[in-house]
C-alpha positions in Angstrom: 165.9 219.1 290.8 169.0 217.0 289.5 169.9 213.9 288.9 173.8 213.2 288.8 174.8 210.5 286.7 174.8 207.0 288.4 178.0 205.1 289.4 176.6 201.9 288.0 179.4 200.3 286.0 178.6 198.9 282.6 180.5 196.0 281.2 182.7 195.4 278.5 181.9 193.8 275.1 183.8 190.5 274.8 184.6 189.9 270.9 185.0 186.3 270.0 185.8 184.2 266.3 183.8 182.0 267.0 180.4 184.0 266.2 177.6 183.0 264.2 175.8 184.9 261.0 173.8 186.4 263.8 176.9 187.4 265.6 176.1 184.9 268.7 177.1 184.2 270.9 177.7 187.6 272.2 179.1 188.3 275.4 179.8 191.1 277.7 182.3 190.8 280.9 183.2 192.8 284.0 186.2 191.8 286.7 185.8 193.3 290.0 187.9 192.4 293.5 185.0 189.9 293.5 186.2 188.1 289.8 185.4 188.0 286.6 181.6 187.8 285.5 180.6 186.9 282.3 176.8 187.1 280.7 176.3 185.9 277.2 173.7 185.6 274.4 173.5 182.6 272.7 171.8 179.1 271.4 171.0 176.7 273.9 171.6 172.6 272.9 167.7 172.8 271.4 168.4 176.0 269.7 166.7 178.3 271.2 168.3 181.6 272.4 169.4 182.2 276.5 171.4 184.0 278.5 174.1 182.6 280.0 175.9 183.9 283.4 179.3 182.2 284.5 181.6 183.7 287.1 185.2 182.6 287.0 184.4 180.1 284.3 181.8 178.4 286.0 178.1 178.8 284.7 175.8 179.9 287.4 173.0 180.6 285.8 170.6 179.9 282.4 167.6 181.5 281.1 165.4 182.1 278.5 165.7 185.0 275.8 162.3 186.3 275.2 163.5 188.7 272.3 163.4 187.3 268.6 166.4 187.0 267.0 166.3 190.0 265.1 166.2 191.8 268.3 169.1 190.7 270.4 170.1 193.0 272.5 171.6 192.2 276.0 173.4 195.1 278.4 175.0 194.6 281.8 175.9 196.9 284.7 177.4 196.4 288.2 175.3 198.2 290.8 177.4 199.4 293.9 175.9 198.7 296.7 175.9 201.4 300.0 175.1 198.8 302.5 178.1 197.6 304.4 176.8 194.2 304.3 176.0 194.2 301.1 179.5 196.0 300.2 181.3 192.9 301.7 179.6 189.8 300.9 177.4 190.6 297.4 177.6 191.2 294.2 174.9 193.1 292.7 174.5 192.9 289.0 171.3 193.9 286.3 171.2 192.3 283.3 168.7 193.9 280.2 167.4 192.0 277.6 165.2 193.1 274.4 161.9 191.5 274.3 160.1 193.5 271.8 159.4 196.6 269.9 156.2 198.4 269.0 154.8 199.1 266.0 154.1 202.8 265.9 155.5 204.9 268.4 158.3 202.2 268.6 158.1 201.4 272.0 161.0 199.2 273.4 160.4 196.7 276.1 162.9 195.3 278.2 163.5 192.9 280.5 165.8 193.4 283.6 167.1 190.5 285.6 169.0 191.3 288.9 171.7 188.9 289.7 173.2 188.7 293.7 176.3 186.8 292.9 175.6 185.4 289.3 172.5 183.8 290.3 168.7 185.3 289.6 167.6 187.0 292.3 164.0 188.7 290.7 163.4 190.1 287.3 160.8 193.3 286.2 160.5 195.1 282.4 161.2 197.9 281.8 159.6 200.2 278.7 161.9 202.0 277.1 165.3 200.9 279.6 168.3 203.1 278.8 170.8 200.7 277.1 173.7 202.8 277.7 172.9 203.5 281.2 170.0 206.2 280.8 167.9 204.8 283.5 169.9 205.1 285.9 170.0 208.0 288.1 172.1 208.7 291.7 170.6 210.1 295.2 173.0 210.5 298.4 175.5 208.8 296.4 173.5 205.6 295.4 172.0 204.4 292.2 168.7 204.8 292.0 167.0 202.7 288.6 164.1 204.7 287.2 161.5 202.3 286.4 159.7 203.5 283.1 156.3 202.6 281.6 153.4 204.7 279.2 150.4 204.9 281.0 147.3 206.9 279.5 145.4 209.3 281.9 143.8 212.9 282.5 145.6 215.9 282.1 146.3 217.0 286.3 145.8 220.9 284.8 142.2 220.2 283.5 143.8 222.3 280.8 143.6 219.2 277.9 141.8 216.0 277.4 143.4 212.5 278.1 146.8 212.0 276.9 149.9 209.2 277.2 152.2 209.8 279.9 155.6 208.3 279.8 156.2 207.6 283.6 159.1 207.3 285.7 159.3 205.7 289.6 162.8 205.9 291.3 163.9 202.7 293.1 166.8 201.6 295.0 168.0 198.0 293.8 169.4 196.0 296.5 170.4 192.7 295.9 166.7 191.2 297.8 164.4 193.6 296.0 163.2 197.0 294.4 163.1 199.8 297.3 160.9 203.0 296.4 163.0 206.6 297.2 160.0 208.3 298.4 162.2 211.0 298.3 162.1 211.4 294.7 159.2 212.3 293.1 157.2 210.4 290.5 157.6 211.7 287.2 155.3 212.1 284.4 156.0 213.9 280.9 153.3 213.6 278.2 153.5 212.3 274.6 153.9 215.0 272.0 154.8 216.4 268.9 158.1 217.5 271.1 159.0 214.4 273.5 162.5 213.1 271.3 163.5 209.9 272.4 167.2 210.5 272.1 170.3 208.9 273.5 170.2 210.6 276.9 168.3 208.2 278.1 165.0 208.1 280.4 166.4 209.9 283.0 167.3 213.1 281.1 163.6 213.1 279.7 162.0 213.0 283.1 164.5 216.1 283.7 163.1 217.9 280.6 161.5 221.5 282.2 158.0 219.6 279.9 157.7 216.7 282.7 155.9 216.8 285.6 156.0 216.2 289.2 153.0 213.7 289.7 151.6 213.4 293.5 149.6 210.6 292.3 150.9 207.8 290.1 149.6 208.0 286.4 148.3 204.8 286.7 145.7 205.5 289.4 144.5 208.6 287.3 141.6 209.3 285.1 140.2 206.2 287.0 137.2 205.7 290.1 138.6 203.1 293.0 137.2 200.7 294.6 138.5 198.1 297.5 137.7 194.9 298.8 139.2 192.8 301.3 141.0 190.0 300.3 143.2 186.9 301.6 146.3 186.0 299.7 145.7 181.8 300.0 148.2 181.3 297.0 151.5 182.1 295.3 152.5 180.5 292.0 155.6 181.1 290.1 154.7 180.4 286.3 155.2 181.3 282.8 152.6 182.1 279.7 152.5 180.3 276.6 155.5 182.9 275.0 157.9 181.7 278.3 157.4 184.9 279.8 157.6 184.6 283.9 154.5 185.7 285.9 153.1 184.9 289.4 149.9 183.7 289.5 148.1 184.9 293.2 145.0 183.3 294.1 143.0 185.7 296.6 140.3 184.8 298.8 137.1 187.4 298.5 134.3 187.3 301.2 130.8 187.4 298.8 128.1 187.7 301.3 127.9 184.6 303.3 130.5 182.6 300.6 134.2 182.7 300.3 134.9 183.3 296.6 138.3 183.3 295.0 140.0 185.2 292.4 143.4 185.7 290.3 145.8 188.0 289.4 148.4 187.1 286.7 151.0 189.8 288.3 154.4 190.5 286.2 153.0 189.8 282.7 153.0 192.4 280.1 150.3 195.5 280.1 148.8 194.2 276.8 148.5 190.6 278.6 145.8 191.9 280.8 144.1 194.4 278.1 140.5 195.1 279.6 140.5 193.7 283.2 143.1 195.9 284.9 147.0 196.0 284.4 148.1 194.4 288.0 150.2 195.9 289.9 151.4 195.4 293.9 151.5 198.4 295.8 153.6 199.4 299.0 151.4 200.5 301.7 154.2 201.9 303.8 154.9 204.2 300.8 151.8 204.3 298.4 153.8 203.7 295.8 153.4 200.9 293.0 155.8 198.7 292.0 156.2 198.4 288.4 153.6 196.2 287.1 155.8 193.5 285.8 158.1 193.0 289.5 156.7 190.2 292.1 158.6 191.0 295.6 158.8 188.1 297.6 154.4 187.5 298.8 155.1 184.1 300.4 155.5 185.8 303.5 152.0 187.3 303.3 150.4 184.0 302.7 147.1 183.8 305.0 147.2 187.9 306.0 144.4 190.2 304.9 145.2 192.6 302.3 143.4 194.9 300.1 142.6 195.3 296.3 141.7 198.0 294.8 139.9 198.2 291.6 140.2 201.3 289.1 137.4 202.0 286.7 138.2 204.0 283.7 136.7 207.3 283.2 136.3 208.9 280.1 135.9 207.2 277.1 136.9 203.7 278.5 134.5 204.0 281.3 133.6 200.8 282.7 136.4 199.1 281.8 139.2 198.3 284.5 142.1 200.5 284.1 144.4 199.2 287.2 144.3 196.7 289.9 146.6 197.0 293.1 147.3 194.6 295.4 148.5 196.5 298.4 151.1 194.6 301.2 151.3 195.9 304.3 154.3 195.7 305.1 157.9 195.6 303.5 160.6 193.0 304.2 163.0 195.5 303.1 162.3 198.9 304.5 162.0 202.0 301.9 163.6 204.9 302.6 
């Protein structure tokens, strides 16, 4: 099984003399047959730290840096696109940003905003992103973004107890959405003594001859599933209280001879929902899950029936809700 390295393009550092004691603001540039694209980090009229997009000069867009200021860390990367379409009217562009680090095993957590011609098109994180281009991988001459998170489960060999899997699903990033390449296989490689989180990059760790080839995503392992019916009545683009973007669903549940109505903050950090269920939306076209912090487009399931499913922990957790899926039933863009 290989992986050739990506074509994704990374941009160029921009050095400036105007910089801060913090070295801000610091920008990063790339100049295609499309222009000139520029993304910086920097303090906002209020002082607080964004990210700032212009394209030939002119700002299109302005966000919110979630990272403190002893993190900043921002990396950029054009994304060819294979689609004729796509090839002759869009600009596809992913832009990471540091949000955090863990204590302990040092965890990094990123967050990944696509651009389609400067602007925001969606955003997911991304644990442990390859800042110099790691997660990327290439499949019939397209990039393919391996979307990585730790998710704690059962051994598949029976051979050891419960363990913490670092977990890879393959996408295809188009400039309307994440596309699963059920082609690929899900990856899994456990945390030990000798997983080395070197400079490789994601990518090469999912290649080690120690990872796995998962037919059943980590995170609905070591669980017991349940599903309801449910009616999608609701879609609300939000943030928490730390400016982190979320979509908050509202679901309709039939309860007897009642109609009762429930929520899933979908897109906000694993620790976020620590004890009900990490949420996740799930392609039933596929069975694959997206990553739990991406929202694809659900206004155009509005009113349909869907499913949730609802899996209880085993083992020592038992009880306790280890994942919740939302499953769509269909996919406005169609995987491969």
């Amino acid at each position: 099984m290989a992986w050739p390295a990506a074509a994704q393009v990374p941009f160029a550092e921009v050095s400036s003399d105007t910089t801060d004691a913090l070295g801000l603001p610091r920008c990063t540039a790339q100049t295609t047959d499309r222009g000139t694209t520029e993304i910086c980090l920097g303090f906002d009229a209020d002082e607080s730290l964004v990210v700032t997009v212009e394209r030939d000069t002119v700002e299109t867009a302005r966000w919110a840096y979630l990272g403190a200021p002893s993190l900043l860390d921002l990396r950029a990367f054009v994304l060819p696109q294979t689609d004729a379409a796509d090839m002759d009217t869009t600009e596809t562009v992913l832009v990471a940003t540091l949000d955090a680090v863990s204590n302990g095993m040092g965890v990094s957590y990123w967050t990944a905003t696509v651009l389609r011609d400067g602007v925001p098109a969606y955003h997911l994180r991304i644990e442990e992103f390859g800042e110099a281009g790691g997660s990327f991988g290439a499949a019939d001459d397209e990039v393919v973004l391996w979307t990585t998170e730790w998710v704690g489960g059962p051994d598949p060999t029976g051979e050891r107890g419960e363990g913490l899997y670092f977990t890879g699903r393959p996408f295809a990033v188009t400039p309307t959405g994440l596309t699963p390449r059920t082609d690929l296989d899900l990856r899994a490689r456990r945390f030990l003594e000798s997983f080395v989180r070197d400079e490789r990059g994601p990518v090469a760790w999912l290649l080690d001859e120690r990872a796995e080839t998962r037919a059943d995503d980590p995170a609905l392992t070591g669980c017991t599933s349940t599903s309801q019916a449910v009616t999608l009545t609701e879609v609300e683009p939000t943030t928490d209280e730390w400016r982190q973007p979320f979509t908050r669903a509202t679901l309709g549940v039939a309860e007897a001879d009642t109609l009762a109505t429930e929520t899933l903050a979908i897109g906000l950090p694993a620790f976020t929902e620590a004890g009900v269920g990490v949420p996740y939306v799930g392609d039933v076209a596929t069975n694959r899950l997206f990553p739990p912090s991406y929202v694809p487009d659900l206004t155009a399931y509005l009113g349909q029936p869907l499913r949730l499913e609802t899996c209880e922990a085993d083992g020592l957790a038992n009880g306790l809700a280890k994942t919740r899926v939302l499953w769509i039933e269909d996919r406005v863009t169609t995987p491969r």
